[in-house]
C-alpha positions as CSV (number, residue, x, y, z in Angstrom):
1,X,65.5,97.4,88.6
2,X,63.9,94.8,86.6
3,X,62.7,96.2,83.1
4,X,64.5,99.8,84.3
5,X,66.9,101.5,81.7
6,X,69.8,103.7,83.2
7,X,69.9,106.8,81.1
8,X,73.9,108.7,80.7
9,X,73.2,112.2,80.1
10,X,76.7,113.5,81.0
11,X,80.1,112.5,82.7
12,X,79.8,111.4,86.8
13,X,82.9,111.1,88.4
14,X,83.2,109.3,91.7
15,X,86.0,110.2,94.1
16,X,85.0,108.1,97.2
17,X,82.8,105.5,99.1
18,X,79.1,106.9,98.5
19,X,75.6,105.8,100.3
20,X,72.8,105.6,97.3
21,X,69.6,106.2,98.4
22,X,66.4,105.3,95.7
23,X,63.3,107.1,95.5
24,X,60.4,107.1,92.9
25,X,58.0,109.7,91.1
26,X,55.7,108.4,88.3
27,X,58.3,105.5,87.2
28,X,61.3,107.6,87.5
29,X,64.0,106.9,89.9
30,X,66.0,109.3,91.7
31,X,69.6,108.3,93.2
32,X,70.9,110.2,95.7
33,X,74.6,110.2,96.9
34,X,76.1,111.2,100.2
35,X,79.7,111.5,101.3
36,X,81.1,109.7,103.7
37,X,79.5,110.3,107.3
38,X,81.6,112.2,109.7
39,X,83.8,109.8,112.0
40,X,82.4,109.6,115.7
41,X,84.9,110.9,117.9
42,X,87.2,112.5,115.4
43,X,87.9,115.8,114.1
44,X,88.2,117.4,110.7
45,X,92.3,117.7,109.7
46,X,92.6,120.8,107.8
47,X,96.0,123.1,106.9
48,X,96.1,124.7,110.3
49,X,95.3,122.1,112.7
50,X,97.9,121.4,114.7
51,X,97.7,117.8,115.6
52,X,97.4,116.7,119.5
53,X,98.6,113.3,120.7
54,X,95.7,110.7,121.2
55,X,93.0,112.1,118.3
56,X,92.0,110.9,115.3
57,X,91.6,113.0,112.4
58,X,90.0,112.7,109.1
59,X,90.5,115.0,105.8
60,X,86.9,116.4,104.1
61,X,89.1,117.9,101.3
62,X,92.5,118.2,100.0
63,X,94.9,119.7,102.6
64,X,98.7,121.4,101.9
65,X,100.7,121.9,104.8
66,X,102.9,124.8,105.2
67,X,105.1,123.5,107.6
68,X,106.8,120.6,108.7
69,X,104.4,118.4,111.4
70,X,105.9,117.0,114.1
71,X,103.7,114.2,115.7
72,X,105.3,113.5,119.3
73,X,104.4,112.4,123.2
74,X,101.4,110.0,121.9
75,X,99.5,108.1,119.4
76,X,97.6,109.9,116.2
77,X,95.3,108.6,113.0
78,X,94.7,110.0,110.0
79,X,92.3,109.2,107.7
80,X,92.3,110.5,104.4
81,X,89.3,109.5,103.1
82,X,89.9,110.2,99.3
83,X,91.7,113.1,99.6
84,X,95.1,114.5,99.4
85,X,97.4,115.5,102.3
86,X,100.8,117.6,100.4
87,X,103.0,119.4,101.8
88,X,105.3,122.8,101.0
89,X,108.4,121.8,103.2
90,X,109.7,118.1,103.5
91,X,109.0,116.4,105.5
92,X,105.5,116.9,105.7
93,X,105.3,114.5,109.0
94,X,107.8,113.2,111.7
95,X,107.1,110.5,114.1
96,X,108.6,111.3,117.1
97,X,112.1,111.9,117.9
98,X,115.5,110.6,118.6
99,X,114.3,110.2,122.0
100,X,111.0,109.3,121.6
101,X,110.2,106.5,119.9
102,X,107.0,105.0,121.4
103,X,105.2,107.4,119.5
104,X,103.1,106.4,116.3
105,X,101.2,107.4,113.6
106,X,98.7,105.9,111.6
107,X,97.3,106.6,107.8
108,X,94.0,105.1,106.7
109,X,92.0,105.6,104.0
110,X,87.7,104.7,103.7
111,X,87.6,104.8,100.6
112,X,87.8,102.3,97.8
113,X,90.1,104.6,95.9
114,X,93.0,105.5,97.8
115,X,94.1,109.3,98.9
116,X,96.9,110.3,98.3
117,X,100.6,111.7,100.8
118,X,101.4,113.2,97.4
119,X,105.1,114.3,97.5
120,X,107.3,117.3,95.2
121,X,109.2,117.0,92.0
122,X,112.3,118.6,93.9
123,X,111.6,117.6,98.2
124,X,114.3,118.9,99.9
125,X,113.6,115.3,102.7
126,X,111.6,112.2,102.6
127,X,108.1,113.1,102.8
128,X,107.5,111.0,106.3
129,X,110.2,110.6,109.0
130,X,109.9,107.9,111.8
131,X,111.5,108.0,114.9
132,X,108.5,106.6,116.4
133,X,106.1,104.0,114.9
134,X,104.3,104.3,111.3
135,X,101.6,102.2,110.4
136,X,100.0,102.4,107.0
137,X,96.7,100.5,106.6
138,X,95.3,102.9,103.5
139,X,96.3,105.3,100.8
140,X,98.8,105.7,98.4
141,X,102.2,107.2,99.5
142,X,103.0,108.7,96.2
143,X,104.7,111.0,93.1
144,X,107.9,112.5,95.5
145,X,111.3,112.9,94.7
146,X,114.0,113.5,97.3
147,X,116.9,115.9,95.9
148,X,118.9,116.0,99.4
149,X,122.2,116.9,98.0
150,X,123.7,115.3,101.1
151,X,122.0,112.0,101.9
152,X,119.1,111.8,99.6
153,X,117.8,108.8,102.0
154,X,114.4,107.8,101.5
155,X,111.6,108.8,99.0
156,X,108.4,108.4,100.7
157,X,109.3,107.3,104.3
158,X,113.1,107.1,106.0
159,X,112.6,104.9,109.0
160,X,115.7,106.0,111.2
161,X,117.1,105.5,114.6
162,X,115.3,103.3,116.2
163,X,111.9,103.7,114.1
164,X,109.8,101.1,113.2
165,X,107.3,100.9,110.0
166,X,104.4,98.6,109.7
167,X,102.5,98.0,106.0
168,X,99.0,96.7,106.5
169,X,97.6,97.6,103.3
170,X,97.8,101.0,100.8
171,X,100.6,101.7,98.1
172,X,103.7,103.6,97.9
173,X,104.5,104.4,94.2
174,X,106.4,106.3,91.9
175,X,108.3,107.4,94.5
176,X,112.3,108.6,93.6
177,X,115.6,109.1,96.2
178,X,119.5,108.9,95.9
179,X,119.1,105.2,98.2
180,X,115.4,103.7,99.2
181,X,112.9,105.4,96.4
182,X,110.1,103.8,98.3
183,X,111.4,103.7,102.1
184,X,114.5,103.7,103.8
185,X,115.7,102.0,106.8
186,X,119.0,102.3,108.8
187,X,118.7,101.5,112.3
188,X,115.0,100.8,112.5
189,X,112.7,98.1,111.3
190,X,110.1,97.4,108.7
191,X,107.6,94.9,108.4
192,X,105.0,94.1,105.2
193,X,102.1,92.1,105.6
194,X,100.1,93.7,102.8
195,X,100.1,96.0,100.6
196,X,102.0,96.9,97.3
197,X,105.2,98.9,97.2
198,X,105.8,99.2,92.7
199,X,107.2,101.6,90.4
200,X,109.6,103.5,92.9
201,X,113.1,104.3,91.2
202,X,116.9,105.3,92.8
203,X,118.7,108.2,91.7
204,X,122.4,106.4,93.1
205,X,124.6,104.2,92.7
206,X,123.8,101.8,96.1
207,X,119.9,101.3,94.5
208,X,116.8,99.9,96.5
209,X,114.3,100.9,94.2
210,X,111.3,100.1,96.5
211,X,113.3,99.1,99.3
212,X,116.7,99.8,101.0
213,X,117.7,98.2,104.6
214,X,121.1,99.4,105.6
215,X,123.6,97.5,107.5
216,X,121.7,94.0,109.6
217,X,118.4,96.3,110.2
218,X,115.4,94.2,109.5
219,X,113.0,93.8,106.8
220,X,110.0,91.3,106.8
């Protein structure tokens, strides 16, 4: 406003996209913030949904799942929309199976800052497997270390037997595993067009900080 003064009488801490609305009362203005709007046709992913094939689903708050997800027979979207999705057991999420890979999943995110798949000091797994198809548009695929004593394949996502991965947009840091800290591929394929993969870190000897394509699997 032309002339206006903005007056800080305390801390305000935004976590997502907001609508302002303005209103006046004898020269004062009054800003009023709303969340983001529900999204038509979705529903609202909490700890015990259990997700069905074709639906989109969005996260109003933070959201720990008890027990490993399997996502299978079909296509699903989550949005995260600020928030945090964590889990207790790694994975948190598989993409369908070793006979079923048309299936797919994809993570967005509405919000200008990113939500979080925020991952364990001590995962016993990678915190996403794909069988299937994963598509990452959004978010930040982050903070997980893999401490499979056995393969240790994979800190944020192990794309495997005839899975394919797909980066749009979003971020997987700080992400730590034996081989791949970021992601993992052996027999499956990956492809980047945006997006920034940064500060992920191998625990072995074979490396692929961000990135690890076994044997001639592809990577573009």
């Amino acid at each position: 406003k032309s002339g206006a003064s903005v007056i800080s009488a305390g801390k305000l801490d935004i976590t997502g996209d907001l609508t302002v609305t303005e209103t006046e009362a004898d020269g004062i203005y009054t800003y009023t913030a709303q969340a983001l709007p529900a999204l038509e046709g979705a529903e609202v992913f909490t700890a015990d949904t259990i997700p069905e094939a074709g639906k989109t689903y969005y996260l109003t708050d933070d959201v720990t799942l008890s027990k490993v997800t399997y996502l299978r027979g079909g296509d699903y979207t989550i949005y995260l929309d600020g928030h945090t999705l964590s889990g207790k057991t790694a994975p948190y999420l598989v993409v369908g199976s070793t006979e079923d890979h048309e299936s797919t999943l994809t993570i967005c995110d509405r919000t200008a800052d990113f939500g979080r798949v925020l991952g364990q000091t001590a995962g016993a797994d990678e915190m996403i497997l794909v069988y299937g198809k994963l598509t990452l548009t959004g978010g930040d695929l982050t903070g997980h270390t893999n401490t499979d004593s056995s393969s240790g394949d994979g800190g944020a996502i192990k794309v495997y037997a005839g899975g394919t991965f797909e980066m749009t947009g979003g971020r997987i840091t700080d992400n730590t595993a034996k081989t791949g800290g970021g992601v993992f591929v052996r027999r499956g394929s990956f492809t980047m067009y945006d997006g920034t993969i940064s500060n992920n870190t191998t625990s072995g000897y074979v490396g692929g900080g961000g990135v690890y394509v076994q044997f001639t699997d592809a990577f573009t």
